[in-house]
C-alpha positions as CSV (number, residue, x, y, z in Angstrom):
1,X,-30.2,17.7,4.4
2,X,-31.9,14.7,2.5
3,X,-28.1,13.4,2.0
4,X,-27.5,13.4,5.7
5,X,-30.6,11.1,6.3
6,X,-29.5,8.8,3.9
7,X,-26.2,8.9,5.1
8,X,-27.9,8.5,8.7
9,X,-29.7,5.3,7.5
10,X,-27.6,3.8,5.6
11,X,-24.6,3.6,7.6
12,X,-23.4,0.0,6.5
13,X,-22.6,1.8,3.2
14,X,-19.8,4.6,2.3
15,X,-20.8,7.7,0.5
16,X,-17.5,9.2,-0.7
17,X,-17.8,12.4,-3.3
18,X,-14.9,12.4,-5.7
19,X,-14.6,14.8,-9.6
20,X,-13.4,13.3,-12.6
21,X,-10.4,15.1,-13.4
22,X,-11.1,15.0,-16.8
23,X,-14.5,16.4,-17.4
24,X,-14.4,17.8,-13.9
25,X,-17.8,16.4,-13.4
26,X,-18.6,15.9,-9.7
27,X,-20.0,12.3,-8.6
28,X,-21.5,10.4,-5.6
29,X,-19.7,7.1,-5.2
30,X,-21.8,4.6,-2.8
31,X,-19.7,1.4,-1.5
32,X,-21.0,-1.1,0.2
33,X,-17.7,-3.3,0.0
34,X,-14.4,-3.1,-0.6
35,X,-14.2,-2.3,-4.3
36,X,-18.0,-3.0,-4.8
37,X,-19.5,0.2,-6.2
38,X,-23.2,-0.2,-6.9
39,X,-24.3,2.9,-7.4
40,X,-22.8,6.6,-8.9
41,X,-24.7,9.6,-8.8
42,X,-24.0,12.1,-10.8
43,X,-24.2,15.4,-8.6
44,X,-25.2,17.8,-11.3
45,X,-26.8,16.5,-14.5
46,X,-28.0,17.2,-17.4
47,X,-31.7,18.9,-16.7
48,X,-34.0,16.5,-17.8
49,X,-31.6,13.4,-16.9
50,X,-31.7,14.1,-13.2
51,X,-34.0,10.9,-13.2
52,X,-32.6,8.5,-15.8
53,X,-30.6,5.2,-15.0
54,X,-28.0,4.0,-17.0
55,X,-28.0,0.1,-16.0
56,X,-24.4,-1.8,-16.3
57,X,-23.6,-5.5,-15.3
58,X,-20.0,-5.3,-15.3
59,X,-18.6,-1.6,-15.7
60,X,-16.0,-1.1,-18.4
61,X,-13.3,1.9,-19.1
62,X,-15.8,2.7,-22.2
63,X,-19.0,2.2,-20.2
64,X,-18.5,4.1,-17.3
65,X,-16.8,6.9,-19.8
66,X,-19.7,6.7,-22.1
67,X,-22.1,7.5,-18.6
68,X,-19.7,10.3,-17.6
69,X,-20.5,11.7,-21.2
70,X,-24.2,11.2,-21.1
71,X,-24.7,13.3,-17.8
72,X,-27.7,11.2,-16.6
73,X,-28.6,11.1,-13.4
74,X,-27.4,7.9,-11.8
75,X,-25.3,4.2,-12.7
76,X,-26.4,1.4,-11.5
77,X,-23.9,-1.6,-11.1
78,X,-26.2,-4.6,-11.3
């Protein structure tokens, strides 16, 4: 429900849900251009990471694998 009225008010911005094959982790990709993620959610993390942020000016392979590891909550692409 609270995803449908984000989707609802956000609708400049695609929402596309996608698993990592390898640690079959499910994620929330948000687009707002071609190629330009700003934001992942991670659909079901750790408990207690639900609200942490990991913060990454230019994702890397071992960044973004590193956050996929951590199970926190969201990535920020800033």
């Amino acid at each position: 429900m609270a995803l449908s009225a984000v989707v609802g008010r956000w609708s400049t911005f695609k929402f596309e849900r996608v698993i990592d094959p390898d640690s079959r982790q499910a994620f929330l990709l948000i687009q707002t251009q071609p190629a330009r993620y700003p934001a992942v959610f991670h659909l079901w993390p750790l408990p207690g990471q639900q609200s942490v942020t990991t913060i990454m000016p230019k994702p890397t392979r071992a960044g973004v694998d590193a956050y996929i590891d951590s199970r926190t909550g969201w990535l920020e692409v800033r």
